[in-house]
C-alpha positions in Angstrom: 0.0 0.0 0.0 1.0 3.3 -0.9 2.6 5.8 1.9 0.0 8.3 0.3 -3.1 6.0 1.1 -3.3 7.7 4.8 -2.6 11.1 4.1 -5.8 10.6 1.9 -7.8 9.0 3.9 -7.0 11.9 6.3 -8.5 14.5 4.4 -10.5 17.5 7.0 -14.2 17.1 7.1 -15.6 20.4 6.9 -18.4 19.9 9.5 -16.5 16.9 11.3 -16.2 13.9 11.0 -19.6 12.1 11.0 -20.3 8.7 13.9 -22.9 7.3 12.0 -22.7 5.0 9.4 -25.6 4.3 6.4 -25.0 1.2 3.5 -24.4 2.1 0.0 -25.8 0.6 -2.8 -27.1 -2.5 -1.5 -29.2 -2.4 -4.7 -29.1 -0.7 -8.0 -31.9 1.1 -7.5 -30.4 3.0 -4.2 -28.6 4.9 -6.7 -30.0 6.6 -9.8 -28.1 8.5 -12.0 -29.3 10.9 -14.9 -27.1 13.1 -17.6 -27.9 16.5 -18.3 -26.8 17.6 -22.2 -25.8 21.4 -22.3 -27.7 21.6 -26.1 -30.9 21.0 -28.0 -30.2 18.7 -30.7 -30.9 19.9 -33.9 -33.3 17.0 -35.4 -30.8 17.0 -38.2 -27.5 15.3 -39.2 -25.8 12.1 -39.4 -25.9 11.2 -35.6 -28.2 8.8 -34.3 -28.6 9.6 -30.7 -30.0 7.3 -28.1 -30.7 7.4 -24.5 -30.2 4.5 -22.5 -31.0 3.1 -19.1 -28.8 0.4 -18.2 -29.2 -1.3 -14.4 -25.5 -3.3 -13.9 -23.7 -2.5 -16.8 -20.5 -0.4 -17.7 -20.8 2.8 -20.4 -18.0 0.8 -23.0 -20.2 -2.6 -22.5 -23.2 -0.7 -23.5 -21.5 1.5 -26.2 -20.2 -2.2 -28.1 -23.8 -3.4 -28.0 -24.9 -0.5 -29.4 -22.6 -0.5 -32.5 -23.4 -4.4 -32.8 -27.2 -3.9 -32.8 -26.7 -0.9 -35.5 -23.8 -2.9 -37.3 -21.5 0.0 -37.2 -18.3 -0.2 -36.2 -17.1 0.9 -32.5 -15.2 3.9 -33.5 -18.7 5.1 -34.0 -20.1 5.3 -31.1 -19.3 8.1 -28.7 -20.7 9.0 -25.3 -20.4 12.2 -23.1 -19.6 10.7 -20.0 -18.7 7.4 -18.4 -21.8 6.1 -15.7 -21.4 3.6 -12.7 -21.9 0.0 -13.7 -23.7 -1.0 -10.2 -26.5 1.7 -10.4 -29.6 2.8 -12.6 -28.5 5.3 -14.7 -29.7 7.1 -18.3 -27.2 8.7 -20.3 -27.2 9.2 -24.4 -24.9 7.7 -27.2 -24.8 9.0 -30.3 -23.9 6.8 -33.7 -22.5 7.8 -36.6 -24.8 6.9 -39.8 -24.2 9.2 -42.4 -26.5 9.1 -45.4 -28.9 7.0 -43.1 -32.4 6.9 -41.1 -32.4 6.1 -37.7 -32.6 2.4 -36.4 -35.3 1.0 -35.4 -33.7 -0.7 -32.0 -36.0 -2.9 -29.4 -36.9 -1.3 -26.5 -35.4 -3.7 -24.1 -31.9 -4.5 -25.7 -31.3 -7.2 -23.1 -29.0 -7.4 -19.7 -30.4 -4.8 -17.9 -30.2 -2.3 -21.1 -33.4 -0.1 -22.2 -33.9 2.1 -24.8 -35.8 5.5 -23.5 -35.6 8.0 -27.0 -33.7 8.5 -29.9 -33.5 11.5 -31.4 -31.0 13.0 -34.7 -28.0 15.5 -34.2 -25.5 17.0 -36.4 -22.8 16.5 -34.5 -21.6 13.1 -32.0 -21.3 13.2 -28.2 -17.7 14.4 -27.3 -16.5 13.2 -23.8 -17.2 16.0 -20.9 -19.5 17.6 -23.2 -21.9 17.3 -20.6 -23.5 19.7 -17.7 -23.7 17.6 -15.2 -25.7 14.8 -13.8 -29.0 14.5 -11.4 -28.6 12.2 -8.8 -31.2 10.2 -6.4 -29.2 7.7 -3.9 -30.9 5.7 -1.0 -28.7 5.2 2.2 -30.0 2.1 3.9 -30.1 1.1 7.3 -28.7 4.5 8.9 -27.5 4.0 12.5 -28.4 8.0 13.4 -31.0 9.1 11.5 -31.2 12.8 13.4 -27.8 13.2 12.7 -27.6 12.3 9.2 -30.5 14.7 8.3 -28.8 17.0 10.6 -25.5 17.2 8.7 -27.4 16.8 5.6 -29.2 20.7 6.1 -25.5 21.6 6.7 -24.6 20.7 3.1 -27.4 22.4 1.9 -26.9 25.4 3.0 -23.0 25.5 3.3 -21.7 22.7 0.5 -18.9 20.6 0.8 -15.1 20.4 0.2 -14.7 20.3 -3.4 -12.3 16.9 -2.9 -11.7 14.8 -5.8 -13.0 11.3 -4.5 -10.2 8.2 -3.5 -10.7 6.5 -6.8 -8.8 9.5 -8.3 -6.0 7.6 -6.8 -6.5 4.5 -7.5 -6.6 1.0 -5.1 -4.1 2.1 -2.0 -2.8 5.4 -4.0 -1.3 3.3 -6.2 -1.8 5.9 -8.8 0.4 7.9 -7.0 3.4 6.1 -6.7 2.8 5.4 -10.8 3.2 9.1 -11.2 6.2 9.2 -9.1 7.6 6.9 -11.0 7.4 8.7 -14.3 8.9 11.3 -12.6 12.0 9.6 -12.0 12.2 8.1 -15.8 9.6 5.2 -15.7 8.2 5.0 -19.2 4.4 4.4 -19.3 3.4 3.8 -23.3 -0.8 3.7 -22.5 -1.6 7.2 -22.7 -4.7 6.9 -20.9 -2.8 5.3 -17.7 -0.5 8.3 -18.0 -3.0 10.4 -18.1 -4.5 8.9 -14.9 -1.0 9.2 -13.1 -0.7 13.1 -13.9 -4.6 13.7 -12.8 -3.7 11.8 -9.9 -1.3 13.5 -8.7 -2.3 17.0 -9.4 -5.4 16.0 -7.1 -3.4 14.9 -4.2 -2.1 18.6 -3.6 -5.2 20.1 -4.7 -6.8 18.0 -1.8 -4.7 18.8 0.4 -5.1 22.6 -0.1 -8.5 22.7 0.8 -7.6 20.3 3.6 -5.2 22.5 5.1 -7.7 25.7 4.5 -10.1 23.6 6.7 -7.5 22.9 9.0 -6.0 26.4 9.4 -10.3 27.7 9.5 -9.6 29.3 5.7 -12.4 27.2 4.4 -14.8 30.4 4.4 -12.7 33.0 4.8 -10.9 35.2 1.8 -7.5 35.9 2.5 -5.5 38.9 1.1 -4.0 37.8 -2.2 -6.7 34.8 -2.7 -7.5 33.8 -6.1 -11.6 33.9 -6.5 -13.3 32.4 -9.4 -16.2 33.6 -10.9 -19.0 31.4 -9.8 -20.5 30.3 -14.2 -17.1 29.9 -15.5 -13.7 29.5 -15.5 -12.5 33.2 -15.2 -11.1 34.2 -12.2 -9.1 37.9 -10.8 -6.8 38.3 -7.4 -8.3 40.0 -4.4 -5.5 41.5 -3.5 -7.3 42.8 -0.3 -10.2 41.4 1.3 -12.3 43.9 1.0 -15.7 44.2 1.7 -17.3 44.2 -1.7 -15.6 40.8 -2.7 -16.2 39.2 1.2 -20.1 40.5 -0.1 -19.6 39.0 -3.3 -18.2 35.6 -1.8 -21.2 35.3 1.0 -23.8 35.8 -2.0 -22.2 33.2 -4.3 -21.2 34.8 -7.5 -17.2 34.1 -7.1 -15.7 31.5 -5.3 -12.2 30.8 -3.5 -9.8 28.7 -5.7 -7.4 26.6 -5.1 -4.3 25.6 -7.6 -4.3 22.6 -10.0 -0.6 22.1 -9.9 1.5 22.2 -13.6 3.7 24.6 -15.3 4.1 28.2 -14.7 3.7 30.2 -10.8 1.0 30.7 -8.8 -1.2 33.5 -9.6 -1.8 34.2 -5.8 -0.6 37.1 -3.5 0.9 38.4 -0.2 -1.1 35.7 2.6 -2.9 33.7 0.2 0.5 33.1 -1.8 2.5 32.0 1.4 -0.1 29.7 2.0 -0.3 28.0 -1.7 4.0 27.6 -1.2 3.7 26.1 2.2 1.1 23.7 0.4 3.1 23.2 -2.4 6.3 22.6 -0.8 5.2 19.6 0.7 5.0 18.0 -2.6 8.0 19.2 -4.4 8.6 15.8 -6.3 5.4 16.0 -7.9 5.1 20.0 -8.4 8.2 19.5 -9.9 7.1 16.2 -12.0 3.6 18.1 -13.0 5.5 20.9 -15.0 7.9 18.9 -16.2 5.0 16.9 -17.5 3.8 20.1 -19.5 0.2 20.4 -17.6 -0.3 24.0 -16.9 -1.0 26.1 -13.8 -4.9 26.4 -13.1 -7.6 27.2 -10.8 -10.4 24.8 -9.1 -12.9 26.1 -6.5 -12.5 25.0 -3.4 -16.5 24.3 -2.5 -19.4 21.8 -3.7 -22.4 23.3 -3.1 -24.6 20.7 -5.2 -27.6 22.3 -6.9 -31.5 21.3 -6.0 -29.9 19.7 -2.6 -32.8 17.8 -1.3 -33.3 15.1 1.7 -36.0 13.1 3.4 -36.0 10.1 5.9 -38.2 7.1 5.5 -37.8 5.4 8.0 -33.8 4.7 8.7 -32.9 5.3 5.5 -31.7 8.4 4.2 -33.0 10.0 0.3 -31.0 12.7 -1.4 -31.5 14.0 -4.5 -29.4 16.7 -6.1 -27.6 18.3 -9.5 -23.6 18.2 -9.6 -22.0 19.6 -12.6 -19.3 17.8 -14.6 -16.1 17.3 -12.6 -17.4 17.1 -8.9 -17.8 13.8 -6.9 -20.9 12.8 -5.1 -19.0 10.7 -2.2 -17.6 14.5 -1.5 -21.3 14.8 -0.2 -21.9 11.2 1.3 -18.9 11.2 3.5 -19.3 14.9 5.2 -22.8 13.4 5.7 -22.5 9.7 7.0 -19.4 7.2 7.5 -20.7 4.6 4.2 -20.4 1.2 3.9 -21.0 -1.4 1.4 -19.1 0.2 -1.3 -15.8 1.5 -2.7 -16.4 3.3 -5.7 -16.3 7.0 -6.0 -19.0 8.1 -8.2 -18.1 11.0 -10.2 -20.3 13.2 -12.3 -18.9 12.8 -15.7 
């Protein structure tokens, strides 16, 4: 096991650390997952779009079926995101047929695959090109119900550490010690594993800035010098003092406070905010080091979840929530500030 696995597992809870523990996904139906497409589609083109509901099946298993049943070859089939295999979920593919009608595909496809719509577009799914995902997920047998709902109005009104989720680094941070590794000279020929290395270890320190802002009670406070991004895009300025139209700004959501995503170049931050991002970054200086010389570059990620149409109910000693994450963000950054789960390993990202 990784010497990383601990310092992950150690991550600050924003609102503590919970007692209680809840099971997760003891069935498929406990958690429900639904894309959300940023576009109309234009009823035109040579793309055959199709939404799916699968129930205990992978997004490449379903994507070869797909191109089987259509008798097109894989390569034409694309998807927007990748979907958890032991869940309900409904996402869209969309297959090339150029100079073609839509396919007339049975409803139930087989294995726990349904076939919901199909509609025409004139361009194919491209991966991320999604908004985000709505999400319904059942928490069985919760030992402190109170608490859980307690700590779940705490989410809704003041989000969660924007962490990315443990399987970012793979079983026992072994992902970690792969991008190590290539930092030292290890060659790794799969550019999709090398991919995962880099992403990997850019998390880690990402993490662990908003871990030590938690820590060091930063989580909700703008220092002088912060980096704040603007709350509906990427854009972001330096608050090179705190003052009290950006604190205003911060409290009524439009920008956020950032933290870096570690590659080339120097850190955009000032005065205390910048002594704080060095402290952070000098306890990584292997993979700071590894992440430029990799060629990612120097960007910015907030530092809060606050999921969108948070809601929660009780029946009996289970716990429902439902709620809207866009691309990127992990719901087990929610589950864990709100119960200790059991019965499952898996992060489940909105992608």
């Amino acid at each position: 096991m990784s010497n990383y696995s601990q310092v992950i597992s150690e991550f600050n809870f924003l609102h503590g650390q919970p007692t209680g523990t809840g099971l997760l996904k003891q069935q498929a139906v406990d958690f429900r997952v639904d894309e959300v497409l940023p576009f109309e589609f234009s009823g035109d083109g040579e793309h055959m779009l199709v939404q799916i509901e699968k129930t205990g099946e992978n997004t490449a298993w379903v994507a070869k079926m797909l191109a089987e049943a259509c008798q097109v070859s894989p390569k034409d089939v694309s998807y927007a995101g990748l979907k958890d295999r032991h869940a309900v979920t409904r996402q869209w593919f969309s297959i090339q047929l150029p100079g073609k009608s839509n396919i007339e595909l049975a409803e139930d496809l087989g294995s726990g695959v349904k076939v919901i719509a199909i509609a025409r577009h004139n361009r194919k799914l491209k991966r991320g090109a999604l908004s985000g995902n709505d999400f319904v997920i059942r928490l069985r047998d919760v030992s402190d119900i109170e608490q859980a709902m307690a700590r779940a109005k705490l989410v809704s009104k003041m989000g969660v550490p924007n962490y990315f989720g443990s399987q970012r680094f793979g079983r026992g941070a072994g992902n970690i010690d792969n991008a190590l590794a290539m930092f030292t000279g290890k060659r790794i020929k799969n550019r999709e594993k090398r991919s995962m290395y880099l992403s990997a270890a850019r998390s880690l320190v990402f993490n662990h800035a908003i871990s030590q802002r938690i820590e060091q009670q930063l989580f909700n406070q703008i220092l002088d010098g912060d980096v704040m991004k603007f709350a509906t895009s990427n854009a972001y300025f330096v608050a090179e003092q705190a003052e009290s139209s950006i604190v205003e700004r911060f409290q009524q959501g439009e920008i956020e406070l950032s933290a870096p995503m570690v590659g080339k170049g120097e850190l955009v931050s000032l005065d205390k905010a910048l002594a704080f991002e060095s402290a952070v970054l000098a306890a990584y200086p292997d993979i700071v080091a590894g992440l430029a010389e990799a060629g990612l570059k120097m960007e910015r990620r907030a530092i809060a979840l606050r999921p969108k149409e948070f809601n929660y109910h009780a029946e009996g000693n289970d716990l429902v929530l439902s709620f809207f994450l866009t691309a990127g963000n992990y719901a087990t950054s929610i589950l864990r500030e709100i119960v200790n789960c059991e019965g499952d390993d898996n992060d489940h990202i909105s992608e």
